[in-house]
Residue, then its C-alpha position, 0 to 999 in steps of 0.5 A: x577609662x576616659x570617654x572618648x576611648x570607649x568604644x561607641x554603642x548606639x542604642x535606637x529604642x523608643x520606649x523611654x525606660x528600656x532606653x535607661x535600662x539599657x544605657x546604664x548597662x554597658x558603663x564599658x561603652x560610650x553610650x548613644x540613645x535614639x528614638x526614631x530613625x532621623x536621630x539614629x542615621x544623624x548619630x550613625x553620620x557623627x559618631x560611627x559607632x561599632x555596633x548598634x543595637x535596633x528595636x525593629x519596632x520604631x515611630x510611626x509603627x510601633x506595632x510593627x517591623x516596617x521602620x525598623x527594617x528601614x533603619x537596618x537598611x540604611x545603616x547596612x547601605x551608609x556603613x557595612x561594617x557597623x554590627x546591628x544587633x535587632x530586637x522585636x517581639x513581633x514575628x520573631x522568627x520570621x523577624x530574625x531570618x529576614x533581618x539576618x538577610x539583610x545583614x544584620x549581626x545577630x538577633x533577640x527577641x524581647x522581653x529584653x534579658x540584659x545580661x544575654x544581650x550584654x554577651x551579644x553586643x561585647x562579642x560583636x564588638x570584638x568580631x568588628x575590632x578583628x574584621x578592622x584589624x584584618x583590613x588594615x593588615x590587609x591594605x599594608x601593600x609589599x614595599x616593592x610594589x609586587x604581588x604574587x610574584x609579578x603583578x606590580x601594585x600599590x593599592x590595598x584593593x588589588x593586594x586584598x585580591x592578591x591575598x585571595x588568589x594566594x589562600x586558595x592557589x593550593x586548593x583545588x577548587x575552581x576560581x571565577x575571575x570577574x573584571x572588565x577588560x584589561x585589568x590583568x586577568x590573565x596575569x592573576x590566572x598565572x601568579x595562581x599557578x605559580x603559586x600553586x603545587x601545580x607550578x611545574x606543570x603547565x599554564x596554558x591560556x585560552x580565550x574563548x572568544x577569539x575561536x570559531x565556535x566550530x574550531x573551539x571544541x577541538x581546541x579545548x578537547x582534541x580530535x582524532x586521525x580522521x575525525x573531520x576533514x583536515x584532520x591528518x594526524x590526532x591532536x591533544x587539546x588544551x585540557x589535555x595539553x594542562x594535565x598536571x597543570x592549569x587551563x585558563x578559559x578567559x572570556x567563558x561566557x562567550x562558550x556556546x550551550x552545547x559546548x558547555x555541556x561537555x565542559x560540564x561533564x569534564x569538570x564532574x567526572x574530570x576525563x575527556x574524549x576527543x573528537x571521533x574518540x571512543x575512549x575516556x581519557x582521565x585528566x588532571x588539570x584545574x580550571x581558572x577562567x575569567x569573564x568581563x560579561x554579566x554571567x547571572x543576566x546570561x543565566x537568567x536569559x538561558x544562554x548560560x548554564x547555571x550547573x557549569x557556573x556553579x561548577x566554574x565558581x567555587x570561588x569568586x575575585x572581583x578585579x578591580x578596574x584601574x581607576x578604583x586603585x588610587x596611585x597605581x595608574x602613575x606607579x605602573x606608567x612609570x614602569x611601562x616607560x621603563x620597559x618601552x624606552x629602553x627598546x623604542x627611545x633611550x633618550x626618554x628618562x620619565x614624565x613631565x609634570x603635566x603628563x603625571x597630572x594628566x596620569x591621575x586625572x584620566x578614568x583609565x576605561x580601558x584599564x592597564x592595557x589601555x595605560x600600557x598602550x597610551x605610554x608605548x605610543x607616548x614614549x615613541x611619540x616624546x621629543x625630548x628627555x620626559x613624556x609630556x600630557x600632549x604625547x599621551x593624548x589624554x582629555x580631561x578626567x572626571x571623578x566620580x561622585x560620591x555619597x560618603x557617610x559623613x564630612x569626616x569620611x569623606x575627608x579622610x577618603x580624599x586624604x586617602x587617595x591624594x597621599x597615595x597618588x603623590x606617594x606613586x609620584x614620589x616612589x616612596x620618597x618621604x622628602x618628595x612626597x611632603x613636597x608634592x603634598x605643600x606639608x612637613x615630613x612630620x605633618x605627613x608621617x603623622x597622616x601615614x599614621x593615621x591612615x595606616x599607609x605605608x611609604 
């Protein structure tokens, strides 16, 4: 087998013979030795080996753990997938635990047995090739550019979010939507429903924030005739209205203390009683909710309880906001303006050059619905057959800064995300995409190899 195929093992070990020892025992990898942490982070950046191996006892403090710690910390923070395995004889198992924390792979305690680290470092290399072909199976967007059904995307960030609503749609566990606004909450609420054995019952959405904390128990859990003034007749409430199906609670930090008490009872013992009622009512209905708040710093503060988020978030998706979805923003314009020309200016056929330009450019803070807004109003606003950059009204966009793992990286990120800005642009045309991109077909089909993308 040549070298360069190997798979790449760092070892960081300041003892001279171990480090011997152990290079001539792994012939099957491509071996790479460091002494200290300065050599081991430089050859983290050159080499991006798949596992490590890390003697927590390191130069200057060979006697203890403080270095090598330091080491596992900015290994962990530059390249999370790498699979450290950590070795000390000081404290072993106080070690162990705080490593493992600190997410290391896996744990041995010297003197070194070869063989036993051997089996250890060979399967963390075969979980870290499963994990990386995960996340490129994972990144393979739908060639029609939809999710769950309706949700329309082209970035392997949103479609992993895809997959997870899906795993858990016929489970009943609780799900915690975590996004800011505007990044299509409520629409993945829904495509889980759908998705759901609960697809014939019904999906009933309310948002917290938006009701009367005196109107919001009522709404959520219904009255009696009688029970206050104004209520003629009994009414159901949105949990008992999603018997069989789903309630979407968006906006649930914004539900008051005392209220969150009964929703915690429901959730726990899943019957209900309206207001002025006196009997329990079973009810079937699972929860979705979602939040753009920092729910720990309420819980921390007291105004939220830690029992009912607990009960809230069996399950935790992060949404992604517009401008960490490379390509989306020009893709989902596109069919904005489809939708809004048809009803609001027929002449209107696409964009100019200069407004998807400005489409990539801008940070989208307000997400989709802010996308939506700006191209409804471009599409009113357009004079001629495309929308221009001034009928969108947008300033100048900024990218983040980053701080990549090395050159290489931070190439192949730009390559990335400039492939899958021109493919949205292009709508897959291979043809058009080369174009817009200054490169061959056979140039760009080589990159979509390479970088595992799809047209």
């Amino acid at each position: 087998m040549m070298a360069d195929e190997r798979p790449k093992l760092l070892i960081v070990e300041d003892d001279p013979g171990l480090q011997a020892q152990l290079k001539w025992a792994y012939e099957d990898f491509e071996v790479f030795i460091a002494g200290d942490r300065a050599s081991a982070l430089a050859l983290l950046r050159s080499e991006e080996p798949a596992v490590v191996t890390l003697d927590l006892g390191l130069p200057p403090d060979p006697d203890g753990t403080s270095e090598g710690f330091a080491v596992l910390d900015a290994i962990t923070a530059l390249k999370p997938d790498t699979k450290v395995v950590v070795a000390s004889g000081h404290g072993a198992r106080e070690s162990a635990q705080r490593a493992i924390a600190q997410g290391a792979y896996d744990f041995y305690q010297k003197p070194v047995d070869i063989d036993a680290l051997g089996l250890i470092v060979r399967r963390a290399l075969h979980v870290h090739r499963l994990e990386v072909e995960n996340r490129q199976l994972a990144e393979r967007a739908p060639q029609d550019n939809r999710v769950l059904g309706r949700m329309i995307t082209g970035a392997p960030e949103m479609v992993k979010v895809a997959r997870t609503i899906e795993r858990v749609a016929n489970t009943s566990v609780s799900v915690m939507l975590l996004g800011a606004s505007g990044t299509g909450k409520e629409l993945l609420a829904r495509g889980l429903h759908e998705a759901s054995t609960r697809s014939k019952g019904a999906f009933i959405a309310i948002n917290c924030a938006a009701i009367p904390e005196n109107l919001l128990e009522s709404e959520l859990f219904g009255h009696e005739k009688g029970a206050f003034t104004g209520a003629v007749k009994t009414t159901e409430g949105k949990i008992e209205l999603a018997d069989g199906g789903t309630l979407f609670l968006d906006e649930v930090g914004d539900i008051p203390l005392q209220l969150q008490v009964k929703l915690l009872r429901f959730l726990q013992e899943r019957t209900i009683e309206r207001i002025g009622g006196r009997k329990s009512i079973e009810v079937d209905t699972r929860i979705v909710c979602a939040t753009h708040q920092n729910l720990d710093a309420m819980i921390a503060d007291g105004r939220f309880r830690e029992d009912l988020y607990y009960r809230l978030a069996e399950i935790v998706v992060r949404i992604p906001s517009l401008a960490e979805r490379p390509g989306d923003a020009t893709l989902l314009a596109k069919v904005f303006l489809t939708r809004f020309a048809k009803d609001m200016n027929p002449q209107v056929k696409g964009f100019a050059p200069d407004a998807l330009a400005a489409i990539d450019a801008w940070g989208w803070p307000g997400n989709v619905r802010e996308l939506e807004n700006r191209v409804k109003r471009a599409v009113i606003m357009a004079d001629g057959k495309l929308v221009t950059a001034a009928d969108l009204d947008l300033g100048d966009g900024a990218d983040e800064a980053e701080n990549p793992l090395n050159l290489k990286s931070a190439r192949e990120a730009t390559d990335r995300k400039v492939i899958r800005h021109a493919l949205a642009r292009s709508e897959g045309n291979i043809s058009s995409t080369a174009r817009l991109l200054g490169i061959s077909r056979p140039t760009l089909y080589d990159l979509l190899k390479q970088y595992d993308l799809q047209a």
